[in-house]
C-alpha positions in Angstrom: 102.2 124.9 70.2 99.8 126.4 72.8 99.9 124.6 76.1 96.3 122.5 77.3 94.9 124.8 80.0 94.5 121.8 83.1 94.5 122.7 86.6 97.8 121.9 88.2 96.5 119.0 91.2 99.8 117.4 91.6 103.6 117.4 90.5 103.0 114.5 88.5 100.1 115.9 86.4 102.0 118.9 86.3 104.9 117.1 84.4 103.1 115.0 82.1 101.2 118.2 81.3 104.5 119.0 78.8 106.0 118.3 75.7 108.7 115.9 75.6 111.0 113.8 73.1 112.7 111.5 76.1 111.0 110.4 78.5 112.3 109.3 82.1 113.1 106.1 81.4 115.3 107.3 78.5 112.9 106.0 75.6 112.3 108.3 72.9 108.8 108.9 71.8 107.5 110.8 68.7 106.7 114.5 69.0 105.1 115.9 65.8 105.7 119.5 67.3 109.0 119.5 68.4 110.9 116.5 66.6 111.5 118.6 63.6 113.7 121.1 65.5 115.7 118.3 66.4 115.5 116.2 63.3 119.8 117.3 62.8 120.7 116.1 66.4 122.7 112.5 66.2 124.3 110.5 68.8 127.2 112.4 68.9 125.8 115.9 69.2 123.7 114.0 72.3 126.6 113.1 73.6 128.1 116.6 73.7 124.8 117.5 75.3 125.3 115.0 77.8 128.9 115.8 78.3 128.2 119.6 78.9 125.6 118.3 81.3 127.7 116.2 83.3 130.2 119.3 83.5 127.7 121.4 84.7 126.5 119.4 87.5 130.4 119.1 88.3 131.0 123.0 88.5 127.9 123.2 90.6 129.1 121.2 93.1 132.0 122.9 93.0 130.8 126.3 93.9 128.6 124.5 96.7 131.7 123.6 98.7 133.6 126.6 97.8 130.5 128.3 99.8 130.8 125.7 102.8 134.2 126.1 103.2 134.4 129.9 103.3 135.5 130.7 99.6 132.4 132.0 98.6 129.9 134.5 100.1 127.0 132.4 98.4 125.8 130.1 95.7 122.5 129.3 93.8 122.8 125.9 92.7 121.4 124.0 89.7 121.3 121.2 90.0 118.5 118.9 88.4 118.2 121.6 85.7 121.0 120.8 83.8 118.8 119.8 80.9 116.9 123.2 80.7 119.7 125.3 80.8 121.9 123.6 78.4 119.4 122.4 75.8 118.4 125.7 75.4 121.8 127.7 75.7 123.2 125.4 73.1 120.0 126.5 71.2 121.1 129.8 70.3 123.0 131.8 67.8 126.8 133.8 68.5 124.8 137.0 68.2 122.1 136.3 70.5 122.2 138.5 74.0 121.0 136.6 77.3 119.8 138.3 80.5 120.0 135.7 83.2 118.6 135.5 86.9 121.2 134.7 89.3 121.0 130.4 88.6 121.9 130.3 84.9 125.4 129.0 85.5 124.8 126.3 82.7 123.6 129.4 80.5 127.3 131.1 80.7 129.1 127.8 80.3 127.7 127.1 77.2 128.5 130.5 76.3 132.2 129.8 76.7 132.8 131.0 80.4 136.1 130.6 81.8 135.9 128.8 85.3 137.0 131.8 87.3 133.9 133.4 85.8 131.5 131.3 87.8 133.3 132.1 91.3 134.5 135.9 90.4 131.2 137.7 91.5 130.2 135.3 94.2 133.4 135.7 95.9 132.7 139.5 95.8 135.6 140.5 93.7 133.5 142.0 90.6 130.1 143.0 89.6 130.2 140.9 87.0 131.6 137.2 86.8 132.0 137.1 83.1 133.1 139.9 80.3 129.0 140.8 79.6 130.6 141.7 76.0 132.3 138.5 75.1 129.9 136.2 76.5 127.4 138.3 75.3 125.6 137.6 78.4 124.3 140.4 81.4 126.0 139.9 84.3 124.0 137.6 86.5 120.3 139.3 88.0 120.0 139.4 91.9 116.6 141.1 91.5 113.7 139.2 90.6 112.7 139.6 87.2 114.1 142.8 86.3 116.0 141.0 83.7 112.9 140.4 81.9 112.7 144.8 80.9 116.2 144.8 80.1 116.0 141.7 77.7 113.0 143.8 76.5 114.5 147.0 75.8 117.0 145.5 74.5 115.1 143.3 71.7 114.4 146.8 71.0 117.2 147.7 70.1 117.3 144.9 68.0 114.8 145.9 66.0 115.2 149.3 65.8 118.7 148.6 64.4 117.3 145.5 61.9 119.5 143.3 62.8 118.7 139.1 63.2 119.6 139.4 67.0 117.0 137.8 69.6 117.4 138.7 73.4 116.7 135.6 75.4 115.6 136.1 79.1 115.8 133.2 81.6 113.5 133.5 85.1 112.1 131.4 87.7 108.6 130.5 88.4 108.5 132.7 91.1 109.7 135.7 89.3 106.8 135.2 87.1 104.4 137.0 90.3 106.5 139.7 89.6 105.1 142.9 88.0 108.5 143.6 85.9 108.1 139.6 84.4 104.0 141.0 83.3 105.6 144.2 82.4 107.5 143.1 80.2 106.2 140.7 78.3 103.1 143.4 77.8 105.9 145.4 76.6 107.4 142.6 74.1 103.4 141.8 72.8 103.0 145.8 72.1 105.9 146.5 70.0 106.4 142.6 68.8 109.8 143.0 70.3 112.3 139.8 69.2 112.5 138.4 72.9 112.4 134.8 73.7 111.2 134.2 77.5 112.5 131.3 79.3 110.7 130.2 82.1 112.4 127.9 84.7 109.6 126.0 86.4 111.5 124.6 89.7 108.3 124.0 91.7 109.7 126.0 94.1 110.3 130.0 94.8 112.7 129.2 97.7 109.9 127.9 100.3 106.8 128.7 98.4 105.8 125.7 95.4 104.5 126.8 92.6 101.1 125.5 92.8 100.4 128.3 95.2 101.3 130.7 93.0 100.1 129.7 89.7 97.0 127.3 89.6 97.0 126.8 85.9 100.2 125.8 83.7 102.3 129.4 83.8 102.4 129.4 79.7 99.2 129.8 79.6 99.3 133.1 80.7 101.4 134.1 77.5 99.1 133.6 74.8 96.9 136.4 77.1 99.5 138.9 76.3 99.2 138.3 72.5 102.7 135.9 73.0 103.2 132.2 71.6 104.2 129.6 74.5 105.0 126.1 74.6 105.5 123.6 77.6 107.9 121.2 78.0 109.5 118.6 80.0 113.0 120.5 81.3 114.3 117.8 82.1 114.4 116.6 78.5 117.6 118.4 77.2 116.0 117.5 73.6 112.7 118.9 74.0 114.5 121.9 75.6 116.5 122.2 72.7 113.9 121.7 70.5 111.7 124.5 72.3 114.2 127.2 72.1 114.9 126.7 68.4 110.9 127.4 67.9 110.9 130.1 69.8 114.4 131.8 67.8 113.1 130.9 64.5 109.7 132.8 65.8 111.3 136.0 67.2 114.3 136.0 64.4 111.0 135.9 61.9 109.6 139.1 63.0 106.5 137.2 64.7 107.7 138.9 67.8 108.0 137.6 71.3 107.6 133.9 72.1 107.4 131.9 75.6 108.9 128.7 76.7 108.0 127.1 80.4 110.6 124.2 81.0 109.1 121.8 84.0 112.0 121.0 85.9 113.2 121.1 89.5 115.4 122.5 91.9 117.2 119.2 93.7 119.1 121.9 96.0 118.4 124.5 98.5 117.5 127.6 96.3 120.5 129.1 97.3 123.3 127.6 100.1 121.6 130.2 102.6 118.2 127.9 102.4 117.5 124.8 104.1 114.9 123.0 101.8 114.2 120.2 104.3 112.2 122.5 106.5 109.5 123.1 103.6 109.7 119.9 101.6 109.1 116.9 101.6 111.8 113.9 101.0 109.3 111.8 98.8 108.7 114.6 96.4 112.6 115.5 96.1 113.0 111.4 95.7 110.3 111.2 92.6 112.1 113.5 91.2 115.7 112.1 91.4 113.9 109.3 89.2 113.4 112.0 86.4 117.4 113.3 86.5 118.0 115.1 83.1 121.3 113.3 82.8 120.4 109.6 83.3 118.0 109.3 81.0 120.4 110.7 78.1 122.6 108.3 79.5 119.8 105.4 79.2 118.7 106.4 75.6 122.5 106.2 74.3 122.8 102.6 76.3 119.8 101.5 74.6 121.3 102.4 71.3 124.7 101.4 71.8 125.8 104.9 71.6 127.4 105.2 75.3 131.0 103.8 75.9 133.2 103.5 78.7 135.7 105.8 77.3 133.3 108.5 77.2 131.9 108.3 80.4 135.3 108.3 81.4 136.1 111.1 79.7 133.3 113.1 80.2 133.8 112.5 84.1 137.7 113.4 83.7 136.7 117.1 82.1 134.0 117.5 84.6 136.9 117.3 87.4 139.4 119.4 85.2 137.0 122.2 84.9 136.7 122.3 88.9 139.8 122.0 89.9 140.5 124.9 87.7 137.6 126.6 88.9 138.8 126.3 92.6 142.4 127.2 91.5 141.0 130.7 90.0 139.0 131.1 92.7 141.7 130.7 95.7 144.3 132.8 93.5 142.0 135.8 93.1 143.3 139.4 94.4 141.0 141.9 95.6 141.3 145.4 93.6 142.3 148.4 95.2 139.6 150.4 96.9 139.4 152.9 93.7 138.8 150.4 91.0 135.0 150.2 92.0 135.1 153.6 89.7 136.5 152.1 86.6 134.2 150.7 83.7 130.9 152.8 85.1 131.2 155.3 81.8 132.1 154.8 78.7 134.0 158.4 78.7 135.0 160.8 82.2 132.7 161.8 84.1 133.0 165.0 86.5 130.8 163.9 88.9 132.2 160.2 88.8 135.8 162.0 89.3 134.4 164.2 92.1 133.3 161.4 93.7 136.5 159.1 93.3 138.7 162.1 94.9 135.5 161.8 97.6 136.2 158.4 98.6 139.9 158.7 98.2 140.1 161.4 100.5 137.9 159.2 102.9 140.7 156.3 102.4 143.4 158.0 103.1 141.7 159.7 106.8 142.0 155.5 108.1 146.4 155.9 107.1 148.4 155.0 109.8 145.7 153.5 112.2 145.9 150.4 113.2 
């Protein structure tokens, strides 16, 4: 499942350089390497897929204008990579651990986030959005790539303990310039660690496009670690899917680390403190609006008389739910008291944490009674 090693030239060599099942037009086309991974996946599992996609892009939007309007400090937005995200998160076993980047808001839906999760950490309130235990998710990754050691240590972990766990990682094409991203994945090949590496291709590292950066396919570069890789189309939730159960069954196998690099891309500004238009172009961001993840689900199911009305209608009527309770957790929220940024940082008392608590209480209380 080894990607051809081509020269990237353009965006549109770039994409046909993957694997797919769907194609943009919604017409499904044989894949003797992935369509056995997906052999179980009928019209109404598709649907599901295309209803969690739908909600996705719905919540995204949502924490857009929550941002705009004051509610949020900031917000990395997904959108056009609804595909990727969910056809892989939906991929993956309960016992699996992710480490996300900072964008894999359709990651810790599928997980079974509550909607105040996706606000709580961008509004400032907590560390973490989610419960990292329940979700069994790390809280969301500011710095680039570092999630990729984590994932790493803990796969680990994993296999130190014999358990059928796999840590799944999830990065962008620009973390891959990173040394923690090499790092790691050195790390992985070494000790045949059961880590699956998820690489987001958006074309774009906020203002710098990939083909700067890398000027061959990125999973190529896996296989020169000693790690498995496969290419696909991430806008393709099936071949995404598809993907991501190879690259389990590998790791959960005891074949060690394997790579994924899902071409997709960012329709948004990489977060709502970028303006995109001053680096790209409006033709590119069009041809790619012709390749949305969710229309040509949509199309495929038309064409087999699998897409109703009701569900459409539905599907749209969830979407709205989910956001309007999303902004409803977000507007109720209550700041902690000043203290609370001690609890949860040890499993058991500390002396020094407790020195330093009485520290910054004693600090507190010196601004009592000014106004």
């Amino acid at each position: 499942m080894s990607p051809q090693i081509t020269p990237i030239a353009d965006t549109a060599q770039d994409l046909e350089l993957s694997e797919r099942i769907l194609t943009p037009d919604g017409q499904r086309v044989a894949n003797a390497q992935l369509d056995p991974y997906v052999a179980d996946v009928d019209a109404a599992q598709l649907r599901a897929l295309h209803r969690d996609m739908v909600v996705l892009r719905r919540i995204d939007a949502e924490g857009v204008a929550l941002q705009r309007q004051g509610q949020l400090g900031l917000w990395a937005p997904c959108q056009g990579q609804e595909a990727t995200q969910i056809g892989t998160a939906r991929a993956l076993a309960p016992q699996d651990y992710v480490f996300p980047s900072y964008r894999e808001t359709g990651v810790i839906y599928a997980r079974g986030a509550e909607p105040g999760d996706y606000v709580r950490m961008w509004r400032g309130e907590e560390g973490a959005g989610h419960d990292p235990a329940s979700l069994r998710v790390a809280p969301l990754q500011i710095i680039i790539g570092a999630q990729s050691l984590h994932a790493v240590g803990y796969a680990l972990g994993i296999r130190h303990d014999g358990t059928d766990e796999v840590a799944v990682t999830y990065f962008g094409d620009g973390a891959t310039s990173q040394g923690d991203v090499n790092e790691a994945m050195i790390f992985a090949a070494s000790y045949q660690a059961p880590v699956v590496f998820v690489c987001q291709n958006n074309h774009w590292a906020i203002s710098e496009p990939v083909a700067v950066q890398s000027q061959y396919p990125i999973a190529g570069r896996a296989p020169g670690f000693g790690i498995p890789s496969v290419r696909v189309d991430g806008n393709d939730v099936l071949a995404c899917m598809a993907a991501m159960r190879w690259a389990l069954d590998h790791a959960r196998a005891g074949k060690g680390p394997a790579y994924i690099e899902a071409v997709t891309y960012r329709m948004g500004p990489h977060t709502t403190a970028d303006d995109p238009t001053r680096y790209r172009d409006a033709e590119e961001l069009e041809s790619w609006r012709r390749r949305d993840p969710i229309s040509r689900v949509e199309a495929y199911l038309r064409a087999q008389g699998e897409l109703s009305e009701e569900h459409l209608a539905a599907t749209q009527a969830a979407a709205d739910d989910v956001a309007k309770r999303m902004r409803a957790e977000c507007l109720g929220m209550v700041t902690r008291p000043p203290l609370a940024v001690f609890d949860g940082v040890y499993a058991e008392p500390h002396s020094g944490l407790a020195r330093q608590r009485d520290e910054y209480a004693a600090y507190l209380a010196s601004f009592e009674g000014e106004v």
